[in-house]
C-alpha positions in Angstrom: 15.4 51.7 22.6 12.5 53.7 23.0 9.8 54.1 25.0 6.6 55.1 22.8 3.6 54.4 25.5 3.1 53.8 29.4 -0.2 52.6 30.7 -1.7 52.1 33.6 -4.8 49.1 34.4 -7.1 49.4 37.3 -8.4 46.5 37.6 -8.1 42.7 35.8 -10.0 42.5 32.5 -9.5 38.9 32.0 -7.9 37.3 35.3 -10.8 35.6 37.4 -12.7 35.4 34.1 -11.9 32.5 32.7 -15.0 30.7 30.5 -16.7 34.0 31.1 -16.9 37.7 29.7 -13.8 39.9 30.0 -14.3 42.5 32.2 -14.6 46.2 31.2 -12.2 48.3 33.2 -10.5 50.2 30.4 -6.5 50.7 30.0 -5.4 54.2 30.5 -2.5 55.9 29.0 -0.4 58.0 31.1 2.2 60.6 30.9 4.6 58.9 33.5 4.3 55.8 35.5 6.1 55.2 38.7 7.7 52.6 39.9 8.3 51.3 42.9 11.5 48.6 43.7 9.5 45.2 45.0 6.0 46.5 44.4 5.5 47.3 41.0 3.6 50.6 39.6 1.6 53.1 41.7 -2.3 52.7 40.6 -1.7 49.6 38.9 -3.6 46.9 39.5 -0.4 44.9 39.8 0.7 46.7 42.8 1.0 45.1 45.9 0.1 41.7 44.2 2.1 39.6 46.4 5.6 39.4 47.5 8.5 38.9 45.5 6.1 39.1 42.3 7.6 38.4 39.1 5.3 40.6 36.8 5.7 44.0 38.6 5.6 45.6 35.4 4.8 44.3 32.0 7.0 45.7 28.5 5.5 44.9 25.0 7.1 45.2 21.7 5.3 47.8 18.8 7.5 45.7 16.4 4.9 42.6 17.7 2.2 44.7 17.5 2.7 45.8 14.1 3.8 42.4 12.7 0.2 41.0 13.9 -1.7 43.9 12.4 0.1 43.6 8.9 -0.1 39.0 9.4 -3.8 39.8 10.4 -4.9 42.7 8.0 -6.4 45.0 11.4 -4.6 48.3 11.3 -7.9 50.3 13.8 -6.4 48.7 17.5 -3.8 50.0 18.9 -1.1 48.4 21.2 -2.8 49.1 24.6 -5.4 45.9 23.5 -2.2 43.4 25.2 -2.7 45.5 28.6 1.1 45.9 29.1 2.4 48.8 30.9 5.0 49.9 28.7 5.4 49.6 24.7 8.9 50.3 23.5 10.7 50.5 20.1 14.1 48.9 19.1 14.7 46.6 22.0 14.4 42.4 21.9 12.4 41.9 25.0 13.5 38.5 25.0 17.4 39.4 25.7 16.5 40.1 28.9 14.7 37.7 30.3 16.8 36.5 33.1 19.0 39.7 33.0 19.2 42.6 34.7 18.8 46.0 33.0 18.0 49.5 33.5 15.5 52.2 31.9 15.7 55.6 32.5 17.2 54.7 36.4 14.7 52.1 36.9 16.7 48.6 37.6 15.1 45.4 36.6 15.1 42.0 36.7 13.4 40.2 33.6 11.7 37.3 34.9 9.8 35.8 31.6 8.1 36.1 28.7 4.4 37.3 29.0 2.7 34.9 27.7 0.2 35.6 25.3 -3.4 34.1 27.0 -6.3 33.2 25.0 -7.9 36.4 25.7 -5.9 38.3 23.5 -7.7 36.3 20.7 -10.9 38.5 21.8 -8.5 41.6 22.7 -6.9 41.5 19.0 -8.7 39.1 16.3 -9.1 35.2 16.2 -5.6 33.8 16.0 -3.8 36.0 18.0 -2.9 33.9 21.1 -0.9 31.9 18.6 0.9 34.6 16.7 2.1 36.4 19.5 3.9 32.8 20.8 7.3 33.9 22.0 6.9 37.9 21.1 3.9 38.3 24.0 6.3 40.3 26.0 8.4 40.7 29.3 7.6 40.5 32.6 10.2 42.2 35.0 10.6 43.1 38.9 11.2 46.1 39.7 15.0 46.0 41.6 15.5 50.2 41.8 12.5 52.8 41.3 12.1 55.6 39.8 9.8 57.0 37.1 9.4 56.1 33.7 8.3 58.2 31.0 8.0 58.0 27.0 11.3 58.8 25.2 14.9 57.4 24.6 16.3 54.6 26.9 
């Protein structure tokens, strides 16, 4: 496994905005994210949520990503469009929901799939809620912390 990208989100683009327009804080890319056991990442808008949260952090497939831009013929958006935190290469996100695993010398505990919303059929194309079904990601706590950066497992 691989990690190819890390981003950071500032603020919610679609929570609160349901029957509305998405908001317009933009995803930022970031050279290292850090994480911190039982409160997610630093500058995220996930930190601090509330306790005991189950998506501290968020991990998204490019294998997903490039299945739905080959099933949907859209090769110009890239995979910060889900607003995941970290997109990896080579790992079934799925094997660890429930488990616990470690990254780098970050411990975590994968709590779920992340569900693919209907926003991400504004985010990506028409159809892409439905595509993404059971591929929308993981959703982990953060058990040890540390800092996370792209490269090898």
């Amino acid at each position: 496994m691989e990690i190819l990208h890390l981003f950071l989100s500032l603020d919610h683009n679609y929570v609160g905005h349901f029957g509305g327009p998405a908001g317009t804080t933009p995803i930022v890319e970031v050279p290292e994210i850090e994480c911190v056991a039982g409160r997610g990442i630093r500058g995220d808008r996930y930190f601090d949520h509330k306790p005991d949260y189950k998506g501290q952090i968020t991990l998204f497939e490019i294998e997903a990503h490039q299945r739905l831009c080959e099933s949907f013929g859209i090769f110009d958006k890239g995979p910060e469009v889900y607003r995941r935190n970290v997109i990896v290469a080579g790992q079934d996100l799925n094997e660890w929901i429930g488990r616990e695993f470690e990254i780098q010398g970050v411990r975590f505990l994968g709590t779920e799939e992340s569900k693919p919303c209907l926003w991400m059929n504004e985010a990506f194309c028409p159809g892409a809620e439905k595509a993404l079904l059971g591929k929308g990601g993981l959703r982990a706590k953060i058990l040890a912390g540390g800092v996370l950066r792209p490269g090898p497992m």
